[in-house]
N, C-alpha and C positions, 0 to 999 in steps of 0.2 A: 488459550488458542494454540493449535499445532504450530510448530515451528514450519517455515519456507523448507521444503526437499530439495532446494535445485542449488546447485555451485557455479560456479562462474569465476574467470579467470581476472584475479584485478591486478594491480599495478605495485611492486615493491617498493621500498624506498630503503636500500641498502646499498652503502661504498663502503666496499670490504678496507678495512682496518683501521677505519674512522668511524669515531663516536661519534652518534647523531648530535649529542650536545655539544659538540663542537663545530657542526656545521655552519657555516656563516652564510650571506647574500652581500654581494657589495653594497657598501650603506647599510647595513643593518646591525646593530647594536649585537654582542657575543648575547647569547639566552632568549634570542627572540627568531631564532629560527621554524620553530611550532608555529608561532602566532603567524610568520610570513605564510610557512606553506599552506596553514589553513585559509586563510584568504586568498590565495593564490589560488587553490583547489574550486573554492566555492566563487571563484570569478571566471573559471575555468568553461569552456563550452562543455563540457562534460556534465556538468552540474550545472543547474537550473540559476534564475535567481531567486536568493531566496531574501532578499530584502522587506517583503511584504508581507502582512500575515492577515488572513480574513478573520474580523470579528466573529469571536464564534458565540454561542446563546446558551448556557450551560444549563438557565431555566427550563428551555423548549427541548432540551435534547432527548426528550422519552417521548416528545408525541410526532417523530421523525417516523414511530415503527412501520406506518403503511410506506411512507414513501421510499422507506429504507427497502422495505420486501417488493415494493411495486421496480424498485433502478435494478435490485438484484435478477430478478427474470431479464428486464431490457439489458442486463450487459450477458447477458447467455447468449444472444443474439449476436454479439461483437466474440464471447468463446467460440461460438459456434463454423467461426470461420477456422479457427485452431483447429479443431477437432474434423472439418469436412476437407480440410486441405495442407496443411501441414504433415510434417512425419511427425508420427508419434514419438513423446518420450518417456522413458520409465517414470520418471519425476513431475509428471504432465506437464512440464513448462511450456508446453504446446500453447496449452487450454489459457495461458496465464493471459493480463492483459497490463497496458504503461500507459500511465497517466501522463497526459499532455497535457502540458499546463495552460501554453499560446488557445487550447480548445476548451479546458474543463471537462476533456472525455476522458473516457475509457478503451483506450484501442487496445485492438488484437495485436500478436503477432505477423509481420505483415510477408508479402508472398511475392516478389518484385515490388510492383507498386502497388498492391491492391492488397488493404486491410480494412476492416468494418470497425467503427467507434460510435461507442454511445458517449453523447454530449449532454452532461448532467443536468446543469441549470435549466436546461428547457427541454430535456427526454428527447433526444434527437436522435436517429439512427445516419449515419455517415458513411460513403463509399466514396474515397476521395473527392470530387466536388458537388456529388448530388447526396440530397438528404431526406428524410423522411420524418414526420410527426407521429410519436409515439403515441401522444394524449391525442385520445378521441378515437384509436385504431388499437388492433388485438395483435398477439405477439404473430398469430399466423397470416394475418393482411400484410408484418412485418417481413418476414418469412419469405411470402413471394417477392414484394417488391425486393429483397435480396437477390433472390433465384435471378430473377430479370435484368438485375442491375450488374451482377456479377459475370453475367453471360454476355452485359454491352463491355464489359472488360476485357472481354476475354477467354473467362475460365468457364467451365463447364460448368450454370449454374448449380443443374440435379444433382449434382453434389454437396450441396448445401443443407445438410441436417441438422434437425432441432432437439436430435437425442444426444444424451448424452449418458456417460458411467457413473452419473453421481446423482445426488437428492439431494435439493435445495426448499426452504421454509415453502410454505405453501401460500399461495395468494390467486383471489378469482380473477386475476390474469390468467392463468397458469389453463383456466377454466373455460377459457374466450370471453372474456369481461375487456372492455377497451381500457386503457391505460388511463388515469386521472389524478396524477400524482400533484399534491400542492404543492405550487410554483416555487411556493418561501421556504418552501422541505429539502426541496430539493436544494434549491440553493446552496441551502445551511450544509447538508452533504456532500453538496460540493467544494464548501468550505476545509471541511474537516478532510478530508482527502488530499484537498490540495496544501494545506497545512503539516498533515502527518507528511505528505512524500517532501515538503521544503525540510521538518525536522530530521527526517532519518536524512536528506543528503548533509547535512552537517555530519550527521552520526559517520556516513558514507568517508565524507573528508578526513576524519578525523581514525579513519581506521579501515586500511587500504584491502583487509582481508572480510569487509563489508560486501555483499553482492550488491547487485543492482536491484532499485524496488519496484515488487510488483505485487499486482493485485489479483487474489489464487480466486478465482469464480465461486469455486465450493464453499468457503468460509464466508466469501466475499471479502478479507482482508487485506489491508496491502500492508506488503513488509519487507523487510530485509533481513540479513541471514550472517553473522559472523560467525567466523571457526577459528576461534582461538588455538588451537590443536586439534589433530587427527581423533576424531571419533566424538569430537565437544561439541557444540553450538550456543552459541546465542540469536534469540527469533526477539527481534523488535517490529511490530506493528501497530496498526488503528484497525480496529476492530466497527464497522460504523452500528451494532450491536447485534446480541444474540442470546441464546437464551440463558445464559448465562447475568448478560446486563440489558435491559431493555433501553438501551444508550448506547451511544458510542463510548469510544475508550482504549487506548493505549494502553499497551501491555510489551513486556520484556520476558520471557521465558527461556529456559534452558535445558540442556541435553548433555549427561545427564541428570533428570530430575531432581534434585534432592526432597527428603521428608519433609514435611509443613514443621516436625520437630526442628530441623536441624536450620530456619530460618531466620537471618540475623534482625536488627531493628527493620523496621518501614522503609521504603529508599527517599529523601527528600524528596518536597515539591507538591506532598498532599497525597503521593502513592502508598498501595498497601497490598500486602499480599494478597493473594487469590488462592485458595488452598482446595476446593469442589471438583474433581475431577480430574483439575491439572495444576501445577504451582507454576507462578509467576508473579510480579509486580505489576498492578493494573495505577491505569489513573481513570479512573470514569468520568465523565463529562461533567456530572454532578457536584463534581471535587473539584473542576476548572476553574479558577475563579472570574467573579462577573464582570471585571474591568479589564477591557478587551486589550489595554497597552502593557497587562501584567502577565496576557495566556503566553504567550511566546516562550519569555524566560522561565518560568513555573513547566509549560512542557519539555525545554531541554533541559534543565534542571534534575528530574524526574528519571529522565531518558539517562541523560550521564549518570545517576545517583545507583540507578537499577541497571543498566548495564554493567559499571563497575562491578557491583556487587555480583552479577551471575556470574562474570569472569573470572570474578576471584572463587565463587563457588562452585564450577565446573571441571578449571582448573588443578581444584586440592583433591577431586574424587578419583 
């Protein structure tokens, strides 16, 4: 998957002429300074909690495909506020949309107080307190009630367009086919979203030159974006699949690329390179394992093993 285009300014942790390994907390033991800030960080109102993790179904994860392509057009619906009323950015981080956790949606970027979210588990379209049902209604019956809804706000609805600069998988939504996505599909995608954005903010914690995570409409993946140094990257996301894997799937890629030659072992946790078009370290769903007390640690696992490793291989180029 393309790595995240967008930067963003985060938070240093430097006191000039002191070793961070010497940094102490009152009460706290010399060498556990890490293990403080990281808890500190992920209890932080910054970061979500990330105490819970939804079972996920590692079996079911390839018959998610319609409902996966039926949420992808419903959240064009939540870009499409980006794109009809935002400034544009080179990076479209216009377009992009942040997972709410307290909703299980998809929001836009928001405009004062007025942004559009799709609410996964049950296909919901949202405009701060009024909502619309997706199942059962076409993207364009969606469309108006927007226009209308957006205009009781405010804003000029006729500015609300359903076009967009990009091409997304095709589905007879797309056609004027009414929304009918299975309730237990979605869930499950709900799951996985709200999982991958709990793992990457530990990633987030743990490495302050992490952006914030978001989810690009075009690929439909959500991710975040490290710059170990000027002109480098690392792109960790959840991919909820594509044609690539007809599943979801976690991936770690890097910038610059290296050859599928010059690629060291596997990275722990049951990941494995991805070398078709583009190189990175995937974990596909299928590789998850089935006991749901064991996904958690097995996906950070994976995430630490394969992020190391691009670092270090990004790094030496």
């Amino acid at each position: 998957m393309v790595p995240c285009r967008y930067r963003l300014k985060n938070l240093n942790c430097e006191t000039p002429g002191v070793s961070h390994k010497s940094c102490q907390v009152p009460g706290l033991a010399p060498g556990n300074f890490f293990d403080w800030l990281l808890q500190s960080r992920l209890k932080s109102p910054r970061f979500p909690d990330m105490s819970d993790w939804n079972p996920l179904d590692p079996e079911g994860a390839r018959r998610l495909s319609d409902a996966r392509r039926q949420l992808h057009h419903a959240a064009q619906l939540a870009t499409a506020f980006g794109i009809s009323y935002l400034e544009k950015k080179p990076d479209d981080s216009h377009t992009n949309l942040e997972w709410i956790e307290a909703d299980n949606a998809l929001a836009s970027n928001a405009l004062g107080q007025n942004r559009i979210a799709v609410r996964v588990p049950d296909l919901t379209l949202t405009i701060g307190s009024n909502s619309f049902a997706l199942r059962g209604n076409t993207i364009e019956g969606a469309g108006e009630w927007a226009r209308t809804t957006l205009t009781g706000s405010g804003l000029d609805g006729a500015r609300y367009t359903l076009k967009r600069h990009y091409e997304i998988p095709d589905h007879p939504v797309a056609s004027g086919a009414k929304f009918d996505a299975s309730e237990d599909d979605l869930r499950q995608l709900s799951g996985w979203y709200s999982n991958a954005v709990s793992a990457f903010e530990k990633v987030r914690a743990r490495d302050p030159k992490a952006s914030e995570v978001r989810c690009w409409p075009h690929h439909f993946d959500i991710a975040t974006l490290i710059v170990p140094a000027e002109g480098k990257s690392v792109g960790v996301g959840m991919e909820p699949g594509d044609t690539y894997y007809d599943e979801p799937y976690f991936y770690v890629n890097m910038y610059p690329s290296p050859g599928a030659d010059e690629l060291p072992e596997p990275p722990d946790g049951g990941g494995m390179w991805h070398t078709r078009e583009w190189i990175g370290a995937v974990l596909p769903a299928s590789q998850v394992r089935a006991n749901a007390s064991e996904q958690q640690s097995q996906v950070d696992q994976f995430l630490q093993s394969a992020i190391n490793t691009a670092k270090r291989i990004v790094t030496r180029a």
